[in-house]
VOPAGU-2260 file (C-alpha; in pm, 1 decimal, decimal comma):
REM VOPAGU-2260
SITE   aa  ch    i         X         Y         Z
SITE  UNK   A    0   16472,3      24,4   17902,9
SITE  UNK   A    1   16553,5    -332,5   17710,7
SITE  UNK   A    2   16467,3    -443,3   17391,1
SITE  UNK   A    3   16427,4    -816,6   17502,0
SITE  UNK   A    4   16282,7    -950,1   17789,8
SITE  UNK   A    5   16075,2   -1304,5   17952,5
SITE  UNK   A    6   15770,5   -1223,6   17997,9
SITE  UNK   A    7   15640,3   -1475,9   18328,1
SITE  UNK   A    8   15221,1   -1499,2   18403,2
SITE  UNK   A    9   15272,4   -1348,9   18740,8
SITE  UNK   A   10   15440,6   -1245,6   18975,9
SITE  UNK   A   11   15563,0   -1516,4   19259,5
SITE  UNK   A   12   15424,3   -1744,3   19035,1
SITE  UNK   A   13   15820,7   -1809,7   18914,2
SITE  UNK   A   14   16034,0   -1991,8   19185,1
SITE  UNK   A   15   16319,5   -1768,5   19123,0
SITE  UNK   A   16   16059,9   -1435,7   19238,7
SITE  UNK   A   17   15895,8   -1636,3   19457,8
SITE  UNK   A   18   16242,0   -1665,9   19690,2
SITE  UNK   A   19   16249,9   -1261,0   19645,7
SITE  UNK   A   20   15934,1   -1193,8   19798,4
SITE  UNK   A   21   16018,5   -1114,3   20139,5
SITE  UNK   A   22   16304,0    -931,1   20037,1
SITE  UNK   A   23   16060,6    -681,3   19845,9
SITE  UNK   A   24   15809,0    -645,7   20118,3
SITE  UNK   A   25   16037,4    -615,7   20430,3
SITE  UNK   A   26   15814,3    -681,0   20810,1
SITE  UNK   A   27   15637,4    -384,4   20883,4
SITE  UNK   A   28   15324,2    -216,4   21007,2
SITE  UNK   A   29   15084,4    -371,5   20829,4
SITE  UNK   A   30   15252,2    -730,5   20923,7
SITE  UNK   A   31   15243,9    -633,4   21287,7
SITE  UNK   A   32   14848,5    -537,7   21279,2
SITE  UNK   A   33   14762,5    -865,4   21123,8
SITE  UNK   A   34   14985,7   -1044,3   21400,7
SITE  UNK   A   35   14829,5    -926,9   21642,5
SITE  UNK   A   36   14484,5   -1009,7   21529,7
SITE  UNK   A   37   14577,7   -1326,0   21485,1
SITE  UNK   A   38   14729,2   -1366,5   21829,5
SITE  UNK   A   39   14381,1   -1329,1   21984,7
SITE  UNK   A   40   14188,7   -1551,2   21741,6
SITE  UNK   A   41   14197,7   -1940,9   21853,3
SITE  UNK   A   42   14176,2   -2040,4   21435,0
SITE  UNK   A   43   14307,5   -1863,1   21134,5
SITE  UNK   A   44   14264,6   -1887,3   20738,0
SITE  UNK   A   45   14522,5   -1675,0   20537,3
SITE  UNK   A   46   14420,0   -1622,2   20210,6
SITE  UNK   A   47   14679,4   -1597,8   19978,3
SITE  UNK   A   48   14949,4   -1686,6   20278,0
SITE  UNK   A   49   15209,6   -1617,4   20027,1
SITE  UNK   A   50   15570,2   -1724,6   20181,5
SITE  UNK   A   51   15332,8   -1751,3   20477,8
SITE  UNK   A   52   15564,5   -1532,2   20754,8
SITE  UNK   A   53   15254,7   -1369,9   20892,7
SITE  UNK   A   54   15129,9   -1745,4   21028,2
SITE  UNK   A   55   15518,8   -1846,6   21091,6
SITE  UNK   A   56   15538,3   -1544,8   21268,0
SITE  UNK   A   57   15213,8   -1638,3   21506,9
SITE  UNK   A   58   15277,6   -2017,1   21577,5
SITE  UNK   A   59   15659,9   -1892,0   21680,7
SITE  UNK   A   60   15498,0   -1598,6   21878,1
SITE  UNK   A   61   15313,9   -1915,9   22064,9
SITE  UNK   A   62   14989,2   -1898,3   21872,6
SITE  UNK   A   63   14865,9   -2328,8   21989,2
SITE  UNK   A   64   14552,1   -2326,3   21763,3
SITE  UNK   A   65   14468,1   -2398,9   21392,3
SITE  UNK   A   66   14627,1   -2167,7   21184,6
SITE  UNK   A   67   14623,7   -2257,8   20776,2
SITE  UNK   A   68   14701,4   -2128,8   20456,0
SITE  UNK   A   69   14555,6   -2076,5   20121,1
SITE  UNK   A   70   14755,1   -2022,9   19835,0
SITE  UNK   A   71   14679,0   -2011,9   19437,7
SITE  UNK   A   72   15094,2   -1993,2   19391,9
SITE  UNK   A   73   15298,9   -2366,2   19368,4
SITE  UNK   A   74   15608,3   -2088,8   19363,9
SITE  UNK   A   75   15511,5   -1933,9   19735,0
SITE  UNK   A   76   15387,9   -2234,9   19868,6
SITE  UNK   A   77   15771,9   -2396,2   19854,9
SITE  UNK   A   78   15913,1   -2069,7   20041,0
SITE  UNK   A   79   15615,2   -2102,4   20300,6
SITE  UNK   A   80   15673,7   -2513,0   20387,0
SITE  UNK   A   81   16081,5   -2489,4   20417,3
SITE  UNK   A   82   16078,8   -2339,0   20793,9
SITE  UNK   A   83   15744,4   -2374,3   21002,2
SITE  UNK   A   84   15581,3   -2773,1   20983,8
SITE  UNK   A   85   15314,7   -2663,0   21256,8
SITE  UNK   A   86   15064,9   -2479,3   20983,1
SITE  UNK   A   87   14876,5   -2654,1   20725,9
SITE  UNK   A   88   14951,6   -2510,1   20409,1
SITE  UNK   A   89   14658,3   -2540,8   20129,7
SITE  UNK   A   90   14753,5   -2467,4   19747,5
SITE  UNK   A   91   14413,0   -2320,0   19589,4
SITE  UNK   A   92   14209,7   -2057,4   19583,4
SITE  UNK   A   93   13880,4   -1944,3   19724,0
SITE  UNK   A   94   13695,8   -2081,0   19433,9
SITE  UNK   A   95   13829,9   -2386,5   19451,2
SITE  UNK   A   96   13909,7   -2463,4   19844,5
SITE  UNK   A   97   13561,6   -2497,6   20037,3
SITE  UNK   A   98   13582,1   -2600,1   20406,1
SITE  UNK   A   99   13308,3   -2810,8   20537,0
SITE  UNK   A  100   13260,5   -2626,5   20885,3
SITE  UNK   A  101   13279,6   -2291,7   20938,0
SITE  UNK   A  102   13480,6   -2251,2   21204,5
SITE  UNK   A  103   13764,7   -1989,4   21160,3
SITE  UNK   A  104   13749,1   -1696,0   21385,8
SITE  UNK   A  105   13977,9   -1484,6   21154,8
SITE  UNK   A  106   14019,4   -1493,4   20775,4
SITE  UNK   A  107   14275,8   -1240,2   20654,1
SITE  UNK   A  108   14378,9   -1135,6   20291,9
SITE  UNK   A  109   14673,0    -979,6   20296,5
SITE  UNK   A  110   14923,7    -790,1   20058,2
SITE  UNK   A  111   14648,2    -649,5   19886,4
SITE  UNK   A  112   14562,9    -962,6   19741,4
SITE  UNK   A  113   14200,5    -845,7   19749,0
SITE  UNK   A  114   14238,2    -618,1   19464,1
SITE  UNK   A  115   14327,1    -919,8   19215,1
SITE  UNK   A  116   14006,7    -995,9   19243,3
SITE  UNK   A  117   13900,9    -830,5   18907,7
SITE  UNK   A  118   13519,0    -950,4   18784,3
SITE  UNK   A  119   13234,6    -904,7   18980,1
SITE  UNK   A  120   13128,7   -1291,9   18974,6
SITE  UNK   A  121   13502,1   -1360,5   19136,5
SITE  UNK   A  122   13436,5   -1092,7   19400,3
SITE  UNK   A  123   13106,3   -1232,5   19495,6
SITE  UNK   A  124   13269,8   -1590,5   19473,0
SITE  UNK   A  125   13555,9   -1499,6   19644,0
SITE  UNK   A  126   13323,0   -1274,4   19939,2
SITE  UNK   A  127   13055,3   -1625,3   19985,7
SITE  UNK   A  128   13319,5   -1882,4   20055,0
SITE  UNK   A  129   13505,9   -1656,6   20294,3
SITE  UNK   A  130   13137,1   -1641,9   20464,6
SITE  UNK   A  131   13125,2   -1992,6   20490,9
SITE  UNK   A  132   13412,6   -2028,2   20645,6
SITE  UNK   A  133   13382,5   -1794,7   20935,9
SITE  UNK   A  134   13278,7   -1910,8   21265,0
SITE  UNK   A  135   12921,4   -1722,4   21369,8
SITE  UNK   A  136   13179,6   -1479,3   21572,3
SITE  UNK   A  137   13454,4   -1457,0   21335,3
SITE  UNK   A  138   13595,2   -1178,6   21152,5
SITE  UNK   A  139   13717,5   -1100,3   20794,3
SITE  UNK   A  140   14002,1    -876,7   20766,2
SITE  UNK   A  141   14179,9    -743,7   20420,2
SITE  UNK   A  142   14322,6    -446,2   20310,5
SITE  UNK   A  143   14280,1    -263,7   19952,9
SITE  UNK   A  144   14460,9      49,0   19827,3
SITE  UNK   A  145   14245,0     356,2   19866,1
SITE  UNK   A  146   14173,1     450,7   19457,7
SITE  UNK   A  147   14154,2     825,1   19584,7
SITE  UNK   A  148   14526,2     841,8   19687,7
SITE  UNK   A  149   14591,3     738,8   19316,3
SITE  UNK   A  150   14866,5     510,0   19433,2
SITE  UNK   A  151   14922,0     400,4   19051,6
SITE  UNK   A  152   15026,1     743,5   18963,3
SITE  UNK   A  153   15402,7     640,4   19177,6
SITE  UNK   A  154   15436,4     331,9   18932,9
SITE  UNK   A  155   15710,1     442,8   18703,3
SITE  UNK   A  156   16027,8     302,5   18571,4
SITE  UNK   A  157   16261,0     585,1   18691,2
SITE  UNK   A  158   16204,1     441,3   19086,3
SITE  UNK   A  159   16397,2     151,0   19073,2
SITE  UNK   A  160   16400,5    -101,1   19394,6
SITE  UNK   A  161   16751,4    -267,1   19489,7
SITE  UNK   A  162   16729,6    -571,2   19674,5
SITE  UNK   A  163   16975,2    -906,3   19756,8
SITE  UNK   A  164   16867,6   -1234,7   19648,1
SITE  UNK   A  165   16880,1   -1541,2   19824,5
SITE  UNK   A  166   17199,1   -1607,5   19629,5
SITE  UNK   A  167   17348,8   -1287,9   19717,1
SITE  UNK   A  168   17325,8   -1179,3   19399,4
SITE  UNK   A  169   17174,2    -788,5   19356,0
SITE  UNK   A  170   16852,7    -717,8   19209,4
SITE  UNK   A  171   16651,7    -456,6   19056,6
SITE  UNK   A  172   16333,6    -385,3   19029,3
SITE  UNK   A  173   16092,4    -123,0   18915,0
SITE  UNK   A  174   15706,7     -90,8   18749,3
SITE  UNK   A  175   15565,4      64,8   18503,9
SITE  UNK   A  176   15163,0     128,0   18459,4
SITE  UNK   A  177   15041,8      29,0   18108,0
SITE  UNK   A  178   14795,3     277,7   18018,1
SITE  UNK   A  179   14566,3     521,2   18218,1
SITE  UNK   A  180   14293,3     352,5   18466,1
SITE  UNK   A  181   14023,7     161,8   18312,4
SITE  UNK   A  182   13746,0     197,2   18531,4
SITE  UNK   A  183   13854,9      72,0   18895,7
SITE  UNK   A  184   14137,7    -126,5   18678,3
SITE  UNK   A  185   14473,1     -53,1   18664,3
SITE  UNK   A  186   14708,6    -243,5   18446,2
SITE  UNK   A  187   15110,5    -245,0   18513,2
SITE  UNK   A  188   15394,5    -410,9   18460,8
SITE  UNK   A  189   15641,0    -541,9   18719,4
SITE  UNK   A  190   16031,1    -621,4   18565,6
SITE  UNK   A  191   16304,1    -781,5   18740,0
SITE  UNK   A  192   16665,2    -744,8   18617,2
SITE  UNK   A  193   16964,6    -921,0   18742,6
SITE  UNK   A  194   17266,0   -1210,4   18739,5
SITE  UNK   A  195   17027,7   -1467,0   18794,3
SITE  UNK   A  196   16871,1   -1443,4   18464,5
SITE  UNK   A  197   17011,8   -1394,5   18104,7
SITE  UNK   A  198   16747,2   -1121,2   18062,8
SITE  UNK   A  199   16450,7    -878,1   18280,6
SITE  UNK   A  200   16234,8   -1101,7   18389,9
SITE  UNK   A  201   15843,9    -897,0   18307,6
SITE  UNK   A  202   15510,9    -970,2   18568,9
SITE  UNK   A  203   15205,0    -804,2   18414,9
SITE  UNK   A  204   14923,3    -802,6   18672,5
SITE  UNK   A  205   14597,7    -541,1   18698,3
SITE  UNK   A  206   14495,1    -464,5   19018,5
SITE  UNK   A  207   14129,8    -345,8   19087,6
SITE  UNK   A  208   14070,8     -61,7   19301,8
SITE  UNK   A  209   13725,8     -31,0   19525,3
SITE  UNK   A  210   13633,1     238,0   19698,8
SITE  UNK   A  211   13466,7     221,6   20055,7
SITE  UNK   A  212   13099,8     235,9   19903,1
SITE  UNK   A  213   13206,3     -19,7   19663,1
SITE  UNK   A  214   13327,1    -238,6   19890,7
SITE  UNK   A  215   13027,2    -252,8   20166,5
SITE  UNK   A  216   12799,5    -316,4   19889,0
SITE  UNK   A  217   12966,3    -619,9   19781,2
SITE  UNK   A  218   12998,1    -746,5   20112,0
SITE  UNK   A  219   12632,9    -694,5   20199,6
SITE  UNK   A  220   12568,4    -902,3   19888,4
SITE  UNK   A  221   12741,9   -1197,1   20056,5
SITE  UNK   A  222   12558,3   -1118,5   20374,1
SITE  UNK   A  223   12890,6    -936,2   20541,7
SITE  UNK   A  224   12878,2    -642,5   20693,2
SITE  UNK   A  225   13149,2    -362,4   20765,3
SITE  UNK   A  226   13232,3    -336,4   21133,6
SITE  UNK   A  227   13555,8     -89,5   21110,2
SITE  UNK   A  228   13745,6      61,8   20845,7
SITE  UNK   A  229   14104,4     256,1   20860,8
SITE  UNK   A  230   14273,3     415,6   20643,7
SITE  UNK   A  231   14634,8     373,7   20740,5
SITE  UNK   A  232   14772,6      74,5   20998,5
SITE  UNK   A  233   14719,1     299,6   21274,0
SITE  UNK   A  234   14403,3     311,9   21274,3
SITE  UNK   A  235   14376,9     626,0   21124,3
SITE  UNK   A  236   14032,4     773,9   20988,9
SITE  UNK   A  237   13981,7     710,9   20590,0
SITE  UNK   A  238   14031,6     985,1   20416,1
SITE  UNK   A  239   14132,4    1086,7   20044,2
SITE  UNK   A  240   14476,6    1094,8   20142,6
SITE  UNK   A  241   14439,8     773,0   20315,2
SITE  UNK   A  242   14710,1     519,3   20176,2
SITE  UNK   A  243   14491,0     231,1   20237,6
SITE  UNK   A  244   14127,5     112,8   20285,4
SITE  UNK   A  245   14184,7    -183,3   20561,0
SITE  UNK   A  246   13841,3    -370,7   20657,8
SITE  UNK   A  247   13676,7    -578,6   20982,3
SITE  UNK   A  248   13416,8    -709,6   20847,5
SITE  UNK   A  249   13186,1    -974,5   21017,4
SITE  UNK   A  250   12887,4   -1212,0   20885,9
SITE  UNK   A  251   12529,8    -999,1   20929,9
């Protein structure tokens, strides 16, 4: 579709994309099931917060306890801090964040940030220090794409997004997968075109996609355990036309 473009290392990870986030991913069911988990949880880790709306959208809904958030993006982190002061935003990761008491009775990963977890030692990593920091009650939620509804196979240039940036200036996006699935990888590229740069703007990420099996046996390896799993924010069944694999998990 061009013949020149800037390639960035990832998405958000520009400040410029960062501010377009929201735009992109609108409020919607998924947003509201998180909420209201973390309504009823006195303390709350987000991992990869992002522009951190879904703990803005708690401490405004008159959520009084500890909520925090982790994030591995400078970029998201600068959209998160403008609006609510009563959250304690953390830049980092799992691997690199440890808490000293484990004492969060929710830890969410939302957005499907899950699936960037891509080698099996950053899985386990990732799965042992969200252990450790969940009270002896506590519960781990996330979300993954289910690999059955081939969600990858949608990915294609000719379905373009249109969205206003915080400048008011229009924006399009669209992805485009690489090459066929490697394994549970799948490797894609997202571009952004507009006025507010001289040329597309190109995010190549790969995304990893687990299936339930998959996923219970590397959570029993960090001594989690499944306690529900739905396949679609209304607590549907999963199925192989599920959209999504969304986990409770709990410490065994």
């Amino acid at each position: 579709m061009w013949h020149t473009a800037a390639v960035v290392d990832h998405s958000y990870a520009d400040l410029s994309l960062a501010a377009l986030y929201d735009s992109l991913n609108p409020w919607g069911p998924g947003d509201d099931f998180y909420l209201d988990l973390m309504m009823s949880a006195g303390s709350v880790l987000d991992v990869g917060c992002g522009t951190g709306r879904l703990l803005r959208g708690a401490r405004t809904g008159g959520h009084d306890g500890r909520l925090t958030g982790l994030e591995p993006a400078a970029a998201m982190l600068v959209q998160a801090r403008r609006a609510e002061p009563g959250v304690e935003w953390v830049l980092g990761d799992l691997r690199s964040r440890r808490w000293d008491t484990a004492d969060f009775d929710l830890v969410v990963m939302t957005g499907h940030a899950f699936q960037e977890l891509l080698r099996d030692e950053e899985l386990r990593a990732a799965l042992t220090a969200v252990r450790s920091a969940l009270s002896a009650t506590g519960r781990f939620v996330f979300e993954t794409r289910n690999p059955a509804a081939r969600a990858w196979e949608g990915w294609t240039p000719d379905r373009v997004r249109h969205v206003t940036g915080p400048d008011g200036r229009a924006v399009r996006v669209w992805h485009e997968v690489e090459a066929p699935p490697s394994g549970e990888r799948v490797t894609f590229t997202e571009t952004y075109e507009g006025g507010a740069w001289a040329q597309p703007q190109v995010c190549r990420s790969t995304l990893r996609f687990l299936g339930p099996d998959a996923l219970a046996g590397f959570l029993g390896a960090a001594g989690l355990e499944v306690v529900e799993q739905y396949g679609d924010w209304a607590r549907g069944p999963v199925g192989s036309a599920s959209p999504e694999i969304i986990t409770v998990a709990r410490q065994v």
